[in-house]
C-alpha positions in Angstrom: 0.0 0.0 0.0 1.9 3.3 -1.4 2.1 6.1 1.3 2.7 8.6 -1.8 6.1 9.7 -0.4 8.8 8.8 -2.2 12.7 8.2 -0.8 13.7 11.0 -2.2 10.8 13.4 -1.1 11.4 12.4 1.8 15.4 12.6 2.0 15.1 16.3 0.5 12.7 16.8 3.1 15.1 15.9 5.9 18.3 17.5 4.4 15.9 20.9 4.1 14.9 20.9 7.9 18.6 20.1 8.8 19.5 23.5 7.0 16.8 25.9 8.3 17.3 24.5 12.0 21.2 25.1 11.3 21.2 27.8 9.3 21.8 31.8 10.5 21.2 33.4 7.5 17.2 33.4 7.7 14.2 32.3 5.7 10.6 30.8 5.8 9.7 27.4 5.6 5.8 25.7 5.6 4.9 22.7 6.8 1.6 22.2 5.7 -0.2 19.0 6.8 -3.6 17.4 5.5 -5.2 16.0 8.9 -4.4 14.7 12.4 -8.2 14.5 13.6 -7.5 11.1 14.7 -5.4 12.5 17.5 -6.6 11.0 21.0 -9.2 8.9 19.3 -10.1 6.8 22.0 -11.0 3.8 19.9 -7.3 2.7 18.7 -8.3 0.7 15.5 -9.7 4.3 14.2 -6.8 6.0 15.5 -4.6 3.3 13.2 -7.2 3.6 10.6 -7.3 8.0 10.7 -3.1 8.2 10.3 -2.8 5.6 7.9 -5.4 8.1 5.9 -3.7 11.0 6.9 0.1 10.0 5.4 -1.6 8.9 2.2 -3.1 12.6 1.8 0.1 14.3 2.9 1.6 12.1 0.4 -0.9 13.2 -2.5 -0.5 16.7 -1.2 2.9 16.8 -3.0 3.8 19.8 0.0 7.7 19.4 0.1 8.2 19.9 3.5 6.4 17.7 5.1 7.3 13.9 6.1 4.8 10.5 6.6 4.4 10.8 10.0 2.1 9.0 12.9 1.0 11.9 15.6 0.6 9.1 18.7 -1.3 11.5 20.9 -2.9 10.1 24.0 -3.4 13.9 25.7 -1.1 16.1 27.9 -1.1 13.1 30.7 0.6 10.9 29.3 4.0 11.7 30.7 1.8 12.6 34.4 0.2 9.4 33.9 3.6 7.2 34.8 3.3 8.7 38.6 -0.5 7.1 38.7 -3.7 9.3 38.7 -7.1 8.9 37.4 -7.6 9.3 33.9 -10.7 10.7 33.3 -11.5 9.8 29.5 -12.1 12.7 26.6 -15.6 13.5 26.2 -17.3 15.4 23.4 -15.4 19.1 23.3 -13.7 18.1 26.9 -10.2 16.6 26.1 -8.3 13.7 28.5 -7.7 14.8 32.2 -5.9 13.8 34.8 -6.9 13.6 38.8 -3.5 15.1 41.1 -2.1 11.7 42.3 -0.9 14.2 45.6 -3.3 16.3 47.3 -0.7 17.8 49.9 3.0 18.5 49.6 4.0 15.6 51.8 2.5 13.2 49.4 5.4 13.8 46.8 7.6 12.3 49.3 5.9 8.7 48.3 5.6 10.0 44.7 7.3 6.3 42.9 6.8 6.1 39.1 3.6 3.5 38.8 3.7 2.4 35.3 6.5 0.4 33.5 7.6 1.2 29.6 4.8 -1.7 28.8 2.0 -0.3 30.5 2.9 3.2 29.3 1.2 5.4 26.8 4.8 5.2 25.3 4.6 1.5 24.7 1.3 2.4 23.2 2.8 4.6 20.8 4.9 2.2 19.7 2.6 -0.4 19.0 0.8 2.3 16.9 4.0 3.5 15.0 4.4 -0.8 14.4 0.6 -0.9 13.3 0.9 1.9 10.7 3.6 0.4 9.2 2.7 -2.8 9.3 -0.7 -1.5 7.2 1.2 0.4 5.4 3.7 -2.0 4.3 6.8 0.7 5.1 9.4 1.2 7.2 9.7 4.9 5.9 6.6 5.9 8.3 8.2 8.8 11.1 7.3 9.6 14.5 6.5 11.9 17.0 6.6 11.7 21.0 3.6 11.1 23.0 2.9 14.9 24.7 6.3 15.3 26.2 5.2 17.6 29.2 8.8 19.3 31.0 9.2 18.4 34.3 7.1 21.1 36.1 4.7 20.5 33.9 4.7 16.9 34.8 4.8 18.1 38.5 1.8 20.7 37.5 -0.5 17.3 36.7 0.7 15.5 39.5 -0.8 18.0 42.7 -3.2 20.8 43.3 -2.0 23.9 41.5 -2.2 25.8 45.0 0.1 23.1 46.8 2.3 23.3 44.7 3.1 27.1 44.0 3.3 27.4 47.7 5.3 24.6 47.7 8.1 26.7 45.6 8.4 28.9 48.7 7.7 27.0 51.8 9.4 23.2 50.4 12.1 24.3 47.8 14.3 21.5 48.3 11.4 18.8 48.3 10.2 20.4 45.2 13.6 20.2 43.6 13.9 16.6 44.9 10.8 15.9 43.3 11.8 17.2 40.0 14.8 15.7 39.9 12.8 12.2 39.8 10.6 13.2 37.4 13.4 14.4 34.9 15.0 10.9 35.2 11.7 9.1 34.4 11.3 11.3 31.3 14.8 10.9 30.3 14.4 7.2 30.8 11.1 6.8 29.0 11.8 9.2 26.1 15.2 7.9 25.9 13.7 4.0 25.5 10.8 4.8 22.8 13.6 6.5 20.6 15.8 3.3 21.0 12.8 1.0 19.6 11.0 3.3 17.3 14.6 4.2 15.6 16.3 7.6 16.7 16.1 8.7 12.9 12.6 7.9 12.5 11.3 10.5 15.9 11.0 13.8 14.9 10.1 16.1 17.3 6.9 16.3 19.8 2.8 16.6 18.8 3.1 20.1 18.7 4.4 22.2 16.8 4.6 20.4 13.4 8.1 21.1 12.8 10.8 18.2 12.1 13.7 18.0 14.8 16.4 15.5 12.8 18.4 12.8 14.5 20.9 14.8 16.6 19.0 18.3 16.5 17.3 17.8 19.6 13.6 17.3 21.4 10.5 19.3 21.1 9.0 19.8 25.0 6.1 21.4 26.4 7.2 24.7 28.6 3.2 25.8 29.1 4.3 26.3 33.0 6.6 29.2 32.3 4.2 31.9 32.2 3.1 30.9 35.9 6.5 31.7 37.5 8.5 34.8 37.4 12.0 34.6 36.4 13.8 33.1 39.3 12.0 30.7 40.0 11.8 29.4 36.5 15.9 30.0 36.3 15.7 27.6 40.0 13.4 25.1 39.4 13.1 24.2 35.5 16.2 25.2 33.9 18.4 22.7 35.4 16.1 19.9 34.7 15.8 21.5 31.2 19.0 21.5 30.3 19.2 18.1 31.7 17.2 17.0 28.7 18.7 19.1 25.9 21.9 18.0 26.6 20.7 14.3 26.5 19.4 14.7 23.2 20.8 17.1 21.7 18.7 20.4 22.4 15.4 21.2 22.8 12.7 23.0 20.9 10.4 25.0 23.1 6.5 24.8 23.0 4.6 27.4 25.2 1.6 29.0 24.0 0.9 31.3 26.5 3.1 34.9 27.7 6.9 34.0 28.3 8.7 37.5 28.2 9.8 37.8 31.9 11.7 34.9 31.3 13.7 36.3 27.8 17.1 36.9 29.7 17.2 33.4 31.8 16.4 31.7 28.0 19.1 34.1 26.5 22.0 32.8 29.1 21.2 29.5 28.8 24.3 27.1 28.8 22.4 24.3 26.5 20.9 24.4 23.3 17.8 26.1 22.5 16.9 25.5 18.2 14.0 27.1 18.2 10.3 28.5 20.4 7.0 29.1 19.2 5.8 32.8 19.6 1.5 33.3 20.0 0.4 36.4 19.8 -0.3 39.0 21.8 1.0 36.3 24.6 4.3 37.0 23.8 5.4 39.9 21.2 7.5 38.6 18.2 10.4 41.3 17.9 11.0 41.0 21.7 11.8 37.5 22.0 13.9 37.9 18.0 15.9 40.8 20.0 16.7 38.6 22.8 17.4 35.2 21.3 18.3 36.3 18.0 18.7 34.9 14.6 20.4 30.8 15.4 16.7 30.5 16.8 13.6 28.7 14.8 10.5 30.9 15.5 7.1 29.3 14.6 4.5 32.0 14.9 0.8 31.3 15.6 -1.9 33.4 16.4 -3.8 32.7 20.3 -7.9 32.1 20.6 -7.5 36.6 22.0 -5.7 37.4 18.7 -7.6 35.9 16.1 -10.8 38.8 15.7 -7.5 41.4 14.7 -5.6 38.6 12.3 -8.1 35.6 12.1 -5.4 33.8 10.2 -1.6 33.5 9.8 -2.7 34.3 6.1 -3.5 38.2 7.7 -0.9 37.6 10.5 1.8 37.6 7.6 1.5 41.2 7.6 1.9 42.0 11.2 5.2 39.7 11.0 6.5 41.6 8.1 6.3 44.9 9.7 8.4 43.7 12.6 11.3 43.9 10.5 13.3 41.1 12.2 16.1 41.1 9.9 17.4 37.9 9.3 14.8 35.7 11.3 13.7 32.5 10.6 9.7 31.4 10.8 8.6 28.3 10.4 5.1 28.2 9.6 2.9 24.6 10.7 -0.2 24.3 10.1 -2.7 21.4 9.1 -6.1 21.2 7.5 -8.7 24.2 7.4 -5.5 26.3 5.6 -5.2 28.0 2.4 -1.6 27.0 1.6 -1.2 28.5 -1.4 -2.6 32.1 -0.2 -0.1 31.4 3.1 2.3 30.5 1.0 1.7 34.2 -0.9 1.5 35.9 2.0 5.2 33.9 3.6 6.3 35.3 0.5 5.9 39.4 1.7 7.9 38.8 4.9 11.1 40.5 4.5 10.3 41.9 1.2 10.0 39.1 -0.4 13.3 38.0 -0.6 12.4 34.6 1.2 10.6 31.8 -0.7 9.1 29.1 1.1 10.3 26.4 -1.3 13.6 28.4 -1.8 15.2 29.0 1.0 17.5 31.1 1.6 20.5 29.6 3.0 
């Protein structure tokens, strides 16, 4: 059964992503997907049956920058999950919770990792990934993580909210203690489903849709850092963080909420950063170019309290192209429901034109 994507498509693919991510000369790339609507099905032979679909349209698509890809997502507990906790099932518009498995600080001092790899939404993963390929009839299928939460997210889903923000101030060391576990169980985990699925055939996390090559590090979810001010973000995650990047190789950043207070900690960090999404008006495009500069990989997207002022990236274009960030690189993702070809007009206006999404300009 043909998944539409040739070898080469997909190794020009590959050697194009390892350029923009390396690259400090600028440019725009577009990712542009068919369909992941089978993410968190709950009913796992649809799930199979949605992403075997969804690579054969991404493969008809003919879109260059994109690779044949399984999105296994199981929701934004799966890494909580390992520590125990109710799962309480999706549900119409309400997505997959998670009950705290602590109710009180002194509870994380029992807090032991409840699930093995095999009972793991990570083994599940795998036996998707397997599945796909198996009904596919391909080993060129790709991968990306189940939700990989950082560690205080993780620690977020694993106690009441109030606990633990007091806890930052009253129980510093049991929080760091904490932590510290949890980073080790997501290095472990993480570290295992890259060793079965192939490290050259996981790409990055469920969101964004970029590609992260072999070697050019992990995407991870960072949606605690507009919570905490600067220090304790600097005390309490960026260890930990840099834990993981320099374990694989970097991290890409995913945080869609209002992260400026913590530009300068990000900006001294001693690991590697490739790239950080940017939603507006959470977090102001120019500011976080000025501070992080031009190495970076910014993905822009617009937030639910943007879209009546640019409803789509298509009319977000322009804002972008009046930042003048001279020398930035965007990388737009984006899936069904979008116009590529007027995106791909618009992309075209940023920085006068001089960067074409299918020409990059390295």
């Amino acid at each position: 059964m043909s998944t539409g994507f040739t070898t080469e498509r997909i190794q020009g693919a590959l050697t194009a992503f390892r350029r923009f991510l390396s690259s400090e000369s600028g440019g725009t790339l577009l990712s542009g997907y068919s369909s992941t609507a089978y993410r968190q099905e709950p009913d796992f032979e649809l799930m199979i049956e949605g992403a075997c679909a969804a690579i054969q349209a991404d493969g008809a698509s003919g879109e260059p920058y994109i690779l044949p890809t399984v999105w296994p997502d199981f929701g934004t507990v799966s890494t909580a999950a390992l520590w125990g906790g109710k799962i309480i099932p999706a549900c119409g518009e309400q997505r997959v919770h998670i009950h705290p498995v602590a109710r009180v600080l002194k509870d994380l001092e029992n807090l032991v990792c409840r699930q093995s790899f095999e009972e793991s939404d990570f083994q599940k993963a795998v036996n998707l990934y397997q599945r796909v390929c198996e009904r596919l009839e391909t080993d060129e299928i790709f991968a990306r993580t189940p939700d990989f939460q950082g560690p205080m997210n993780t620690l977020a889903l694993l106690i009441d909210q109030t606990e633990l923000i007091c806890g930052l101030y009253t129980e510093p060391e049991l929080i760091a203690s904490v932590l510290d576990r949890v980073t080790d169980t997501l290095i472990e985990y993480f570290q295992r489903f890259r060793e079965i699925i192939g490290p050259s055939k996981v790409i990055g996390n469920i969101w964004p849709y970029i590609v992260l090559p072999d070697g050019q590090g992990v995407g991870i979810t960072q949606d605690y850092m507009p919570l905490l001010g600067p220090d304790l973000y600097a005390q309490f995650e960026i260890p930990r963080l840099k834990r993981i990047a320099d374990e694989f190789g970097g991290v890409f950043i995913h945080c869609c909420g209002a992260y400026r207070q913590h530009l300068q900690t990000l900006q001294q960090a001693n690991f590697k950063i490739w790239g950080i999404e940017v939603h507006y008006p959470c977090t102001d495009i120019a500011e976080v170019f000025n501070a992080l500069g031009r190495k970076l990989v910014y993905v822009p997207y617009v937030a639910p309290t943007g879209a009546q002022q640019y409803p789509s990236l298509i009319e977000f274009c322009d804002y972008l192209a009046e930042q003048k960030c001279s020398g930035s690189k965007y990388w737009f993702c984006v899936s069904d429901g979008n116009d590529l070809s007027a995106l791909r007009r618009a992309i075209r206006e940023i920085n006068g034109g001089e960067c074409d999404c299918y020409n990059i300009n390295l």
